[in-house]
Residue, then its C-alpha position, 0 to 999 in steps of 0.5 A: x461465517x454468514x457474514x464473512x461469506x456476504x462480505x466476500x460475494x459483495x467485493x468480488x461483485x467489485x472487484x471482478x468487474x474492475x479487474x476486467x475493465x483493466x487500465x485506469x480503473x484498475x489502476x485507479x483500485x489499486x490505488x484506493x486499496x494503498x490508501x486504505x492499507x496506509x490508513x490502517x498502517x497509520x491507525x496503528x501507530x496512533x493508538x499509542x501517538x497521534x501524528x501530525x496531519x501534514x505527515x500524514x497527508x505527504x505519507x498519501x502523496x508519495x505512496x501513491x507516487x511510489x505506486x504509480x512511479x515503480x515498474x518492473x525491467x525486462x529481466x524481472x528487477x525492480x525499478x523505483x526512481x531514487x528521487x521519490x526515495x529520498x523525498x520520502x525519507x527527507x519529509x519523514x525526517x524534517x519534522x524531527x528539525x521543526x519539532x524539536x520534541x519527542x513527544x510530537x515526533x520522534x526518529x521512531x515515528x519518522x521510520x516507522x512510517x519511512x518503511x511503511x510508506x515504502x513497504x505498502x507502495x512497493x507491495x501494491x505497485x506489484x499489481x500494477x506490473x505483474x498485471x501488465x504483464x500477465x493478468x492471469x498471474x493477479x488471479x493466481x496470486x489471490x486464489x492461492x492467498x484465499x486458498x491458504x487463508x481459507x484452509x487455516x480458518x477450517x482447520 
């Protein structure tokens, strides 16, 4: 618990000045926190299958432009250009042409990490929008997540 609460002082020394500053490096958070969310995502399928660097390194590259290429329209619907989509998808799925093997690469591998690619992007890429749109809304969405998650741990 002592630990926890350390940790937790530590990062809000970050993050609060980060969140304040706004702007680029606010942006530039976020997207070191995409990074480290698909490292982790992508440490999970290789406990059981490494998988190729090149796959990795692209699965970097278009999460970070999901993040940056998507923004919210005027009446709250989601907006991501498809062009980004279906390079995601076609980089995922041209190792499956090149490898010819299932032990190197698979059509699950190339889904799995297809919608996590997508998944952690669109899911990140909400911070960027909703605190151009309300910061206070950024605060909101963490408290009631600490809240919840705090609760559960004392209970």
């Amino acid at each position: 618990m002592k630990t926890r609460l350390i940790s937790a002082i530590v990062l809000l020394l970050i993050v609060i000045p980060i969140y304040l500053t706004g702007g680029l490096l606010y942006t530039g958070a976020i997207i070191l926190v995409s990074m480290l969310a698909l490292k982790e995502f992508m440490d999970i399928k290789e406990t059981k299958k490494k998988l190729p660097i090149f796959i990795k390194l692209l699965a970097y590259i278009f999460s970070v432009l999901i993040l940056l290429s998507t923004e919210l329209s005027a009446d709250s619907k989601l907006i991501i250009d498809f062009r980004i989509i279906t390079g995601l998808c076609l980089i995922m799925l041209l190792p499956l042409v090149l490898y010819h093997k299932r032990e190197l690469y698979s059509i699950n591998d190339a889904c799995y990490m297809f919608t996590g690619v997508l998944f952690l992007g669109i899911a990140l890429s909400f911070f960027n929008t909703y605190y151009a749109m309300n910061p206070n809304l950024i605060i909101y969405l963490l408290l009631i997540t600490v809240a919840t998650d705090s609760y559960a741990l004392f209970t």
